[in-house]
Every structure is written in structure tokens, then in C-alpha cells.
N, C-alpha and C positions, 0 to 999 in steps of 0.2 A: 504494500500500500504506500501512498503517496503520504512524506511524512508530513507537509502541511495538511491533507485532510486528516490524519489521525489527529494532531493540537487543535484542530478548530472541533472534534466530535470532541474529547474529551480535555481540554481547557474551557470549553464553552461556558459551561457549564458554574465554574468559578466567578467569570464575571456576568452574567445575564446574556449571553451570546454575545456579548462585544469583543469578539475577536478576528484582528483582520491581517492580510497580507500584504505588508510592505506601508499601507497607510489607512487610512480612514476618508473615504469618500466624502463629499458635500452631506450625498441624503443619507449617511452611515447616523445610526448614535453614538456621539462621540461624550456623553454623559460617564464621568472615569467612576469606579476604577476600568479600564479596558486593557485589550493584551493586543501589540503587534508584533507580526512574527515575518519573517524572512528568512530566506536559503542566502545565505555566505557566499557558498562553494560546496563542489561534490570531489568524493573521490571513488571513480566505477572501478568496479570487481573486475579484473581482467584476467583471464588463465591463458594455458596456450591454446586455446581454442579460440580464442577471439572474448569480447565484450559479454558478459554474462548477463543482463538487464537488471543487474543490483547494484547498491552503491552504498556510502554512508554520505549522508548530505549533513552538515555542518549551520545548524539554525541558531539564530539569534534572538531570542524573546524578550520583545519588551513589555513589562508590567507598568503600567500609569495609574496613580493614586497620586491623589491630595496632599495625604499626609505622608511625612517621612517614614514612618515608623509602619503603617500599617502598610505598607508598597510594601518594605521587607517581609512582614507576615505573608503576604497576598502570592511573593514570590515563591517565599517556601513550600505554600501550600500546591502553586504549578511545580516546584522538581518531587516533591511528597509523590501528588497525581500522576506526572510523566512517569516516576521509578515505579510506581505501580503497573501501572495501564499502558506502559510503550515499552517492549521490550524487542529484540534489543535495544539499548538507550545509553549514550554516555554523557554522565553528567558534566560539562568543563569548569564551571564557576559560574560567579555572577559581582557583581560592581552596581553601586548606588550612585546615581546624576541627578541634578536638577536641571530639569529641562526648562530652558525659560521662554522659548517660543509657547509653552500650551500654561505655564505653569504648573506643572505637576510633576512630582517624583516619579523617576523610571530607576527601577531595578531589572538591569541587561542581563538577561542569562543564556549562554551560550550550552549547546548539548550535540551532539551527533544520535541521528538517526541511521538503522536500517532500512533502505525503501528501495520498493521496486523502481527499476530510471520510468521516469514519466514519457512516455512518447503521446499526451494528447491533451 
């Protein structure tokens, strides 16, 4: 599976379905706390038979909340969720920002997925 649609079926769910890829649309709710996610970078499975249609894709989550303090809780509870429910899954860390374009705190968390390569 495609590992953006795994975080958006099961991150959803955390913040009221506010979870989007790469940004938040006009007619999106962008009412926080919300989560955006992005692919990095992949790196495909390759044997000597050629390209295998796997890869580990390299995501970037970000959590937006208000408050300082509760963005860290909000974060922990997406890697909690992820280690549960996405496997395989590698955790890499995460770092606290103040974004000052939206005003709100992002806690970045970076993880690797399992996923089929997308062809559609």
C-alpha cells in the first residue's frame, strides 16, 4: 500500500480528518490541531532481476497545534499510532518549530515506510 494512504486512514482519525499532502487547500479545514505529510525521497528495492515494485519512502509529518506543549503530546500520540498500525515503520525522530506564517507549533516527524512504488 501506498504509504500516504495508510497516515491519512489511520492519522485521521487523531485530528478530525485534517490530514493533508504537502499543504492545505483554500476549501480544506484548516481549523488546527491538523497533520501535513509529505514523501522526502524513496529508496526502490532492487535485486538482480531488475526493480521489485517496493521501496521504503522517507515521510515527513507535520503536527500543527496552538499550543506548545500539547503539539508534543499530539505528536507522540501519531508515532504511538504509526508503531502500532504501520508496520513495517521506522521511527527517525522529530524537532519542535514555531511556524510563524500560520502561527502555530509544528512538531516534524520524520519515519520510513514500507510501500508498494505507486504507479497511479
Amino acid at each position: 500500500m501506498i504509504a500516504g494512504v495508510q497516515l491519512k486512514q489511520v492519522l485521521g482519525p487523531l485530528v478530525e480528518g485534517r490530514i493533508y499532502p504537502l499543504r492545505i487547500d483554500e476549501k480544506e479545514d484548516s481549523t488546527p490541531p491538523y497533520i501535513i505529510y509529505q514523501e522526502v525521497s524513496s529508496q526502490p528495492e532492487i535485486t538482480d532481476d531488475g526493480i521489485t515494485g517496493h521501496e521504503w519512502a522517507h515521510m515527513q509529518i507535520d503536527v500543527y497545534h496552538p499550543d506548545k506543549y500539547k503539539v508534543r503530546l499530539l505528536a507522540n500520540k501519531v508515532v504511538s499510532t504509526i508503531n502500532d498500525q504501520i508496520k513495517p515503520s521506522i521511527y527517525a525522530g522529530q524537532q519542535q518549530l514555531y511556524d510563524e506564517a500560520s502561527n502555530l507549533w509544528r512538531q516534524s516527524i520524520d519515519y520510513e515506510f514500507w510501500q508498494t512504488t505507486p504507479t497511479e
